[in-house]
N, C-alpha and C positions, 0 to 999 in steps of 0.2 A: 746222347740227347742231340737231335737233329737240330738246326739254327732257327727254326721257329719256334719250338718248344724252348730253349733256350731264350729265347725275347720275350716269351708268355711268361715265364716265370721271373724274368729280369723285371719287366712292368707290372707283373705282381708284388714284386717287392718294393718296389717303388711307390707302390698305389702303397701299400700298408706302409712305409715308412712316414708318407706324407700326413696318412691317417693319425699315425702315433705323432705327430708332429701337432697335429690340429688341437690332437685330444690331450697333449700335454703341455699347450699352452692356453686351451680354454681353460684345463680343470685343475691344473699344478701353480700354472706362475701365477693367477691370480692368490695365491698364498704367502706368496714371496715375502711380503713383508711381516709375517709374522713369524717364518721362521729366519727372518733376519733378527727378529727381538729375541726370538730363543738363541739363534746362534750368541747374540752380543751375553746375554746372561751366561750360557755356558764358558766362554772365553774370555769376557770382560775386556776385551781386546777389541778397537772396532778393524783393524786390520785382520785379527786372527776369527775375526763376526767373517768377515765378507767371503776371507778364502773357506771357511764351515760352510758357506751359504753355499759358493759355488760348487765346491765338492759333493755335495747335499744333492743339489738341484744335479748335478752331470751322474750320480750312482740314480738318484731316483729314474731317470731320465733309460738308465741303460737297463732297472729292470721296470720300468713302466707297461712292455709289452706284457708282462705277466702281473701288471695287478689284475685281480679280479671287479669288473663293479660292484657295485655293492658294499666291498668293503669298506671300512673307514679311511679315506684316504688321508687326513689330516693326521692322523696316530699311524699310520704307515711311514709318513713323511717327516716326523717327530721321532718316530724310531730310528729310520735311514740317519738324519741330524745326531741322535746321541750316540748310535755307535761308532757314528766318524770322529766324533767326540774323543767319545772315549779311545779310540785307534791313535788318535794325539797322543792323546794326555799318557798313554804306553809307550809310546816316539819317547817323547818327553822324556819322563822317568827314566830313559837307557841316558839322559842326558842333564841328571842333576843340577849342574851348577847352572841350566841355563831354564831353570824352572823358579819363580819368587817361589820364595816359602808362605806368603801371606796368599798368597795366589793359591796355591796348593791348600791352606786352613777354609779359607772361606768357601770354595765351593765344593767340599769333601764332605760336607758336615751331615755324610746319611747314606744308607744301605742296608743292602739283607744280606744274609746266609745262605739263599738258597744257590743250586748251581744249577749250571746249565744242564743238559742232557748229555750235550757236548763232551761233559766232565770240567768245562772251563768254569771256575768262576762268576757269578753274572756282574755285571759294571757297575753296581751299585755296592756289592759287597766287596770290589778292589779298595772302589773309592772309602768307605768304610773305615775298613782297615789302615787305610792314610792319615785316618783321623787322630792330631795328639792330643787331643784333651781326651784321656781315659773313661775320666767318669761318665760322661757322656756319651762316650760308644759304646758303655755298658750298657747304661739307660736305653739306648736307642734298642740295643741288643734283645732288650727284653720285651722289646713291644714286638706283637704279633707281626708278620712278615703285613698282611694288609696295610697295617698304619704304616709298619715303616714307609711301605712305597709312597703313599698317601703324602709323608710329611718330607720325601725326599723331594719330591715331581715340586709339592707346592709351597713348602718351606725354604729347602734346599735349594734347587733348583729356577725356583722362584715364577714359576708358569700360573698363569690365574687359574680359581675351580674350574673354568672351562673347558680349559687347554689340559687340566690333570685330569677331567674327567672322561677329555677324547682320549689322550695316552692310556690311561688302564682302563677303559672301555667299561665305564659304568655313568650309572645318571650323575649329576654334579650334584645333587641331593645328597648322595650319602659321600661325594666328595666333603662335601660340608662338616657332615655328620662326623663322618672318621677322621679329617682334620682338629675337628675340636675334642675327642675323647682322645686322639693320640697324643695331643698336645697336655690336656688332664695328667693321661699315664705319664709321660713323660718328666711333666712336673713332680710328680710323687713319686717317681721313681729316683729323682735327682736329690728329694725333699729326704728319702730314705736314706742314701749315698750319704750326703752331707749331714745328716744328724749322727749315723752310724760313726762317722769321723773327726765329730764334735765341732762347736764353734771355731776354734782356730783353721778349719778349713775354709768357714764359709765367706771370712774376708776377702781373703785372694781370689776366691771363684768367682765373689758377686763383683770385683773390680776387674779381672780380667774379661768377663764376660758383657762388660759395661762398656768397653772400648769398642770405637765407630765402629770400627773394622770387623767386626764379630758379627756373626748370623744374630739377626735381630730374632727369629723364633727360638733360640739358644739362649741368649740374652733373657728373652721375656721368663723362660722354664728354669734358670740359674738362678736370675733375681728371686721369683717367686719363689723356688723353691726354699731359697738359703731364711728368704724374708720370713716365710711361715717357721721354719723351722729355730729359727737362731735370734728373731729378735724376741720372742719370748724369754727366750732365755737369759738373753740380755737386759733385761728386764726385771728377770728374777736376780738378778746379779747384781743390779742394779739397787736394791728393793734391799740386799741382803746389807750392801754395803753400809745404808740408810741407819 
């Protein structure tokens, strides 16, 4: 390559880097702050919010040259956020003792089974599997893969129907919809659990699940469930002692 063709293509890349410079701070950083709210929900940490943010923003940034227009960029950019996420929270885990365990309960509380193509895993079914309250990752286990994601993004997770409805790329209408039939099954499925293992279960679950610190859509699906199920019964117990 002679030194002029050499300068053409050095100010050609120049000109396109300047371009991707334009286009990804007209059309990315005005976003910033909302995936700084997702980042502070996934970390709970606003130290460990800021460095997800930056990390976030510096991978979208490297492959920006290949988003396509068109796409969703908000759920492009929410995915970049969770799998750095999740690329921690595997950091982490080789590093036990320096993970809270309450830290580890509260934002776990949800996944599928499916895997990747990969053969890896997908990040919702690691986190899953992290989960100790049994009965409930059973319950979870049983809802169809839609709802689980459904009740992961916007229970779990804690992103508005909005935000869940850019991330799995459907209307927030049936965001709606499948949030509240997953939360239904869910409860009946926890209601079936706890009847199956009679009243002496449902103390401990409705009180453990009652504590601040618990996913408040677990809380509601515990309570309910144990309530329908046990205080009838308590009832009749009550009735017999009479």
């Amino acid at each position: 390559m002679n030194a002029i063709a050499h300068d053409a293509v050095v100010d050609e890349a120049v000109l396109n880097d300047a371009e991707l410079k334009a286009r990804f701070t007209t059309d990315v950083l005005p976003l910033a702050d909302v995936l700084q709210r997702g980042a502070r929900r996934l970390t709970r940490n606003d130290a460990d919010a800021e460095d997800l943010l930056q990390e976030t923003l510096i991978r979208a940034y490297k492959g920006f040259r290949h988003f396509n227009d068109g796409t969703n960029l908000k759920a492009w950019l929410f995915r970049i956020q969770h799998n750095q996420w999740i690329n921690a929270y595997r950091w982490k885990e080789r590093r036990p003792a320096e993970v809270l365990s309450e830290e580890i309960t509260d934002r776990e509380l949800a996944g599928y089974g499916a895997h990747l193509s990969t053969g890896l895993r997908s990040a919702e079914a690691e986190v899953l599997d992290s989960l100790p309250d049994s009965e409930v990752r059973d319950a979870l286990g049983r809802l169809s893969e839609g709802f689980r994601m459904v009740l992961y993004y916007a229970d779990v997770q804690g992103y508005t129907y909005a935000e869940t409805a850019v991330l799995m790329d459907i209307p927030i209408g049936t965001v709606m919809s499948r949030v509240s039939r997953a939360r239904t099954q869910l409860r009946g499925a926890l209601a079936d659990t706890t009847s199956a293992r009679g009243r002496s279960v449902c103390g401990p679950a409705v009180a453990r699940h009652r504590r601040p610190q618990g996913n408040p859509a677990t809380r509601r699906a515990t309570v309910g469930a144990c309530s329908a199920r046990c205080a009838p019964r308590d009832i009749s117990a009550q009735s017999s002692a009479e």
